[in-house]
N, C-alpha and C positions, 0 to 999 in steps of 0.2 A: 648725408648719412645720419645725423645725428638726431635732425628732423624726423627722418622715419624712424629710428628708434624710439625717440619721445612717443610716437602717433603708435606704435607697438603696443610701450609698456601701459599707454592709457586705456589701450581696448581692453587689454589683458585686463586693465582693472576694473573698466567698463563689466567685462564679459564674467570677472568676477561678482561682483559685484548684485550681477542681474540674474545669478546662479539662485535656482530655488535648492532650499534644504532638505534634504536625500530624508525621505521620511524614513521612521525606526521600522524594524522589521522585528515581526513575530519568531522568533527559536523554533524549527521543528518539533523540538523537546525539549518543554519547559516546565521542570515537575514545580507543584505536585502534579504528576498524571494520575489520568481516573482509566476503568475498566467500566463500559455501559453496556446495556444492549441496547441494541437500536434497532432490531427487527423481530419480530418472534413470525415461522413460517410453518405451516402444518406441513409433516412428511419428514424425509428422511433423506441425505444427500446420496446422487449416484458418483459414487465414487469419492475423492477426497479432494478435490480443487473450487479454489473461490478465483472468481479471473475479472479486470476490468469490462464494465458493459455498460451502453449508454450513459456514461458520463458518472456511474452508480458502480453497484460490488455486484456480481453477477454468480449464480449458480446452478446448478442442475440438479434437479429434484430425484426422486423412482419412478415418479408417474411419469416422468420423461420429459417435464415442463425446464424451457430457461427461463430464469428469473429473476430478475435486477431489482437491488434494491438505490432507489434515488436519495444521495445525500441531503439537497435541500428541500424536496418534498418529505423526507421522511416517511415513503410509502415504495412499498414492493409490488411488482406488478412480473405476470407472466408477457413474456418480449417472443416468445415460441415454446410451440409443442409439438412434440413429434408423434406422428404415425403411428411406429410401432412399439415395442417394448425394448428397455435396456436391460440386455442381456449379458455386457461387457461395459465396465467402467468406460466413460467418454477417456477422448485420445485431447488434450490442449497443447497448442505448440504458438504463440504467440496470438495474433487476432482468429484465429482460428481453434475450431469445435469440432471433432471427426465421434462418428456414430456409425455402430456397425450391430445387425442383430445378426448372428449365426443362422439360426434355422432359418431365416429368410434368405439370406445371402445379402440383405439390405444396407444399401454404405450410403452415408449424409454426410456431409461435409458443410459446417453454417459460421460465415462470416460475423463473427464478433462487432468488426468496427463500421460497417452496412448495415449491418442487421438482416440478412436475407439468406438463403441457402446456395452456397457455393457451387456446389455440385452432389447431385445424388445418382445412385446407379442400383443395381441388380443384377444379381448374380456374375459379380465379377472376381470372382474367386478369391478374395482379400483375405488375406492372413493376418498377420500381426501387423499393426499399423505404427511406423517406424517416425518417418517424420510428415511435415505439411507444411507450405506454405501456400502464399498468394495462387502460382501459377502451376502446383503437382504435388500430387501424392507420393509417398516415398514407402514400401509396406513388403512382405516379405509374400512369394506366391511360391508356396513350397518352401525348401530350402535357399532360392535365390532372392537377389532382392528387387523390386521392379521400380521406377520411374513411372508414374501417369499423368500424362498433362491437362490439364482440364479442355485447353483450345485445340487439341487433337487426339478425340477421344478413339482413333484407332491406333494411333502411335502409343506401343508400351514399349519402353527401355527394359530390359533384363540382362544385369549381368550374370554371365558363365560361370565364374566362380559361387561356392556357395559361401555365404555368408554366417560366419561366426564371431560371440563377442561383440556383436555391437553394440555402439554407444550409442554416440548422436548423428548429425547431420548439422551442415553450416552453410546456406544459403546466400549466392551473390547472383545479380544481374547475368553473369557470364556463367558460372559452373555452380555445383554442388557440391561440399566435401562429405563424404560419409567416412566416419571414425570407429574402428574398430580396434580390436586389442593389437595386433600385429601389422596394418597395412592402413595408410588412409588412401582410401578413392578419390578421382576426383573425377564427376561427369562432367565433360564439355555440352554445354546447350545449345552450341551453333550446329554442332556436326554429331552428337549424340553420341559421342566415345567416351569411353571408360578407360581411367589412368589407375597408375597403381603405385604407391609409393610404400616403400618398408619403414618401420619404426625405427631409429635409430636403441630406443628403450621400450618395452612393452609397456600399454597404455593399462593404467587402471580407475581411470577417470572420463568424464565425457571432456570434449577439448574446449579450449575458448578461443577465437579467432579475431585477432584485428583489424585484418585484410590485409595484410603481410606475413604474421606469424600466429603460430595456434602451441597454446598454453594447455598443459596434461598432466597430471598427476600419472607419475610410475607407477610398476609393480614394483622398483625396486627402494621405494621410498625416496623419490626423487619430485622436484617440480622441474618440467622440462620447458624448455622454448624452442622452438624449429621452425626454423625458415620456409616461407612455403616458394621463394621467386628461388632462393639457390638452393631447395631440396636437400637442408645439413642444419643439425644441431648446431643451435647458438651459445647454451649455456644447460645445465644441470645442476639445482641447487639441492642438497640434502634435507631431508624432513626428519626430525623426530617419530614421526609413523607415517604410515600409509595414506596418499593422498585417494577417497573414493569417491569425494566431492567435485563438483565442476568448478576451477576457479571460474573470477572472473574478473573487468576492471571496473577499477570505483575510486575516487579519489586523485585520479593520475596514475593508478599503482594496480597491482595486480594481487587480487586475496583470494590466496590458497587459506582452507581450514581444514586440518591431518585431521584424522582417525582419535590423535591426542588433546580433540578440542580445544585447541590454538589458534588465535585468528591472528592471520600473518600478513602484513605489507608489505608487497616486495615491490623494488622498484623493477623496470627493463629492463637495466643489466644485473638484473638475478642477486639484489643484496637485500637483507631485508632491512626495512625505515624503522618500522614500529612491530610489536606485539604484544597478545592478551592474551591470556588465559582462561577461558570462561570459568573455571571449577565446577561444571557439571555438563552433562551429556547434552548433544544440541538433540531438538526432538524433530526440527524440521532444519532442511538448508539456510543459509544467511537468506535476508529478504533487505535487497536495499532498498532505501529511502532516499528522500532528495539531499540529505545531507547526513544521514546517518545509516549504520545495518541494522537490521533489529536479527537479535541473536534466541529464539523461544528454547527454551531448556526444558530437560526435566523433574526441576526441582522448582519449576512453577512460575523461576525469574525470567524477565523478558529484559533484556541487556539492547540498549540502545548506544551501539558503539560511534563513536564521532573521530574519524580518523583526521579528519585538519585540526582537531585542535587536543587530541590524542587524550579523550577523556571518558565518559561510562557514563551513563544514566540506566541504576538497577530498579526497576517495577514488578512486584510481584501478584503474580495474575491470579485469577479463579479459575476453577475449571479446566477441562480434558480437553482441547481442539479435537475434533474429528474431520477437520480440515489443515489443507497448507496456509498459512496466514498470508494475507495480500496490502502492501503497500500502495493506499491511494489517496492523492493530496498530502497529507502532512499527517496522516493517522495509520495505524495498526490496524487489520480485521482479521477474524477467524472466527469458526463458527463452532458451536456448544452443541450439545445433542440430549434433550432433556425430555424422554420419553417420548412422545408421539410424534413430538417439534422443533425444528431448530433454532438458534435460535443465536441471531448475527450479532458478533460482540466488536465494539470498537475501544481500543485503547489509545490512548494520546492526551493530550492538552487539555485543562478545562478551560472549555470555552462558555464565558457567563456572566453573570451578575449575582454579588453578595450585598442583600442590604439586612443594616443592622440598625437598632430602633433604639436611642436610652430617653429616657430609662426603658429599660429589658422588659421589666415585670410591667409594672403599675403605671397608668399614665391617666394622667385628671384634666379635666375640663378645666379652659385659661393657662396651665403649664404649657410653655414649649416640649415641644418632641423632635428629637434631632435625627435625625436619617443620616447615614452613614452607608455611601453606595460605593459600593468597591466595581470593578470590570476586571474580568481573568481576561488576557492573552486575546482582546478586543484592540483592533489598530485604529486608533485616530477615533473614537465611537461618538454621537451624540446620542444624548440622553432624550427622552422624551417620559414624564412623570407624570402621572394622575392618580388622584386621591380622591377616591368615592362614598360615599355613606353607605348604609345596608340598601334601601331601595336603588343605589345604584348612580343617585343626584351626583355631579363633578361636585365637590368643593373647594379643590385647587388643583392646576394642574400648571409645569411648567416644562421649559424646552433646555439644553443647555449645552452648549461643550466642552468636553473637560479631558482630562487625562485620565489617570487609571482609576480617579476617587476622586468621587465629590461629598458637598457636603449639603442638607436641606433640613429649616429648621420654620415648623409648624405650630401653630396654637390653635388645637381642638376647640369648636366654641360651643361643641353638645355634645354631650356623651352618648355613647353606641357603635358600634362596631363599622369597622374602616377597613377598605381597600387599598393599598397603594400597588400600582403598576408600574414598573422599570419597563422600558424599550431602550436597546441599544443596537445601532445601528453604526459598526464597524466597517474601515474598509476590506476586510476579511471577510467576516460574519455578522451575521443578526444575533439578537441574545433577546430575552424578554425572563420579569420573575414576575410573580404576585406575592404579599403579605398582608396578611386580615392582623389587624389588631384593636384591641379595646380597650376603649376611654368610660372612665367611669367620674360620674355628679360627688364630687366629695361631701358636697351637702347632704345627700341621702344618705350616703356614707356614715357620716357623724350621726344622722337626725336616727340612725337605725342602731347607733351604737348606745345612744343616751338611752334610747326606747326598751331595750334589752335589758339594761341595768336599772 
């Protein structure tokens, strides 16, 4: 027994031992944060939603074009155009795009994460377009509400009742919940029935679901929980005001934001962990992030809430969004609307290269000149440096790896104006700078100062 122990603890330290070191991670939000723009688009957006799209920030134009823009190309490209005119703001509900022109009776339905069109139809008398997923349409024909499935395009669901106050729709393999102020539905998919359940409190919120219970802001200033397997109120926690927002979870925990611009932690059984305050009006819904919310206001600050470690990063933006802002990768987007164009704005991280030259001013042939290269929020980066003349000639160039700062020290051996090129090649991102600067003959120098006098 003692022998395997010994043979235990030496793997252990074997298997220690032969552990590689958890490389450093880059912070979601690492100020200083910048505000850039990174697309300028001629036109005007239809309607007010930015939505992920091949792998880029995706939008819909008036002329009817979608159009993505690619983070690491740095280039926008139209991905579809449609037929006829937008005559109704587009419908988004997850990877899906719904298009509807009235005078035609014309309905498009276009797969976000394919890239293709879902389904289109003709004069199929679509009303208000409710929700969408993968496999149906959810939309109102008259006052009722209808079910369409894409794989049985003569099977329409309609329920009898009419439909008021609705909210949203919450989507599983087996049923659909449809959430209204007073009753939630629930369609069965197998057998195409409609259930009916009563509110225990009247809804004033769209609901959030777990796939056990669904989370609702009251009308009576309440956040609710309700069981969906025992159809009964679990808990009701009071609000300082009206919940009109959709919670939802994030964090482990469930965040309601009232009417009183308070962002709230609640755990499961209904206590609250943490809270904020924003001190100004939200201008759009919370937008989470992979580790933080981004809170846009209307007094310009963009509040980057970090609930695990219960702290705030304040950035104060430019400019009116004339969009919802969209969380993609570890950045901020929202778009501007500057006369004819729009024009895609990303806030987050600087990602880059600072180099700084001393001396600053003046620098003379045979002096050393020391470079001083910084890297923002680059992981693990190697450098790669060249120093050119005006014609363009290498005069030095070197490779190197470093951490966040290095250091490179020159001696000009002819005066005239210099290129030096950063490359950084992180395991995150690329970076690259340029700086021109000039070396001057101190000889001519003096020979022009005696000459003068």
């Amino acid at each position: 027994m003692k022998h395997k122990v010994l043979l235990l603890i030496s793997g252990l330290f074997f298997f220690c031992g032969c552990r590689g070191s958890r490389p450093a991670l880059i912070p979601e939000i690492s100020p200083p944060l910048i505000q850039e723009e990174v697309c300028t688009w001629s036109g005007h957006l239809a309607g007010d939603i930015l939505f992920p799209c091949a792998g880029g920030v995706g939008w819909v134009d008036a002329a009817g074009k979608i159009v993505t823009w690619d983070a690491e190309k740095k280039t926008a490209a139209v991905v579809f155009e449609l037929s006829f005119p937008i005559t109704v703001p587009p419908f988004r509900q997850g990877d899906f795009l719904v298009f509807k022109d009235q005078a035609s009776d014309h309905l498009l339905v276009y797969d976000l994460a394919e890239l293709k069109v879902k389904f289109e139809s003709r004069n199929m008398g679509v009303g208000k377009i409710l929700a969408v997923d993968r496999d149906c349409l959810v939309y109102l024909d008259g006052e009722h509400l209808a079910i369409h499935f894409w794989e049985n395009p003569a099977g329409i669901f309609r329920m009898t009742e009419r439909i008021e106050n609705f909210f949203n729709c919450y989507f599983s393999p087996e049923y659909i919940l449809i959430f209204t102020r007073d009753r939630l539905f629930t369609f069965i998919k197998k057998n195409g029935e409609f259930q009916q359940t009563p509110l225990p409190v009247p809804a004033a919120s769209a609901l959030f679901c777990d796939g056990e219970n669904i989370y609702y802001g009251s009308s009576q200033r309440q956040l609710v929980k309700f069981s969906l397997t025992q159809k009964r109120l679990v808990w009701k926690m009071r609000l300082g005001r009206i919940l009109e927002r959709q919670p939802f979870a994030f964090a482990g925990c469930i965040v309601a934001n009232p009417a009183d611009n308070n962002v709230l932690q609640v755990n499961r059984r209904g206590s609250v962990r943490w809270w904020l305050a924003l001190q100004s009006t939200m201008r759009f819904d919370l937008v989470p992030m992979n580790d933080n919310l981004a809170a846009v206001l209307l007094n310009h600050e963009i509040k980057f809430i970090d609930l695990f470690h219960k702290k705030v990063t304040v950035f104060k933006s430019r400019g009116n969004p004339v969009s919802n802002p969209l969380a993609l990768g570890h950045d901020l987007y929202f778009m501007l609307q500057e006369g004819k164009n729009c024009k895609l704005q990303r806030v987050g991280n600087h990602y880059g290269i600072e180099v700084e030259l001393d001396p600053a001013k003046v620098r003379w042939t045979g002096q050393s000149i020391r470079f001083f290269i910084q890297s923002r929020n680059l992981l693990k980066p190697t450098f790669n440096l060249l120093i050119s003349d005006r014609e363009g000639r290498t005069v030095m160039s070197k490779s190197a790896e470093a951490a966040e700062r290095m250091q490179l020290v020159w001696i000009p051996p002819q005066p005239g104006k210099y290129l030096i090129k950063v490359t950084a090649m992180g395991l995150n991102r690329k970076a690259d700078v340029e700086v021109s600067f000039q070396v001057l003959d101190p000889q001519k120098i003096i020979s022009g100062f005696y000459l003068h006098f």
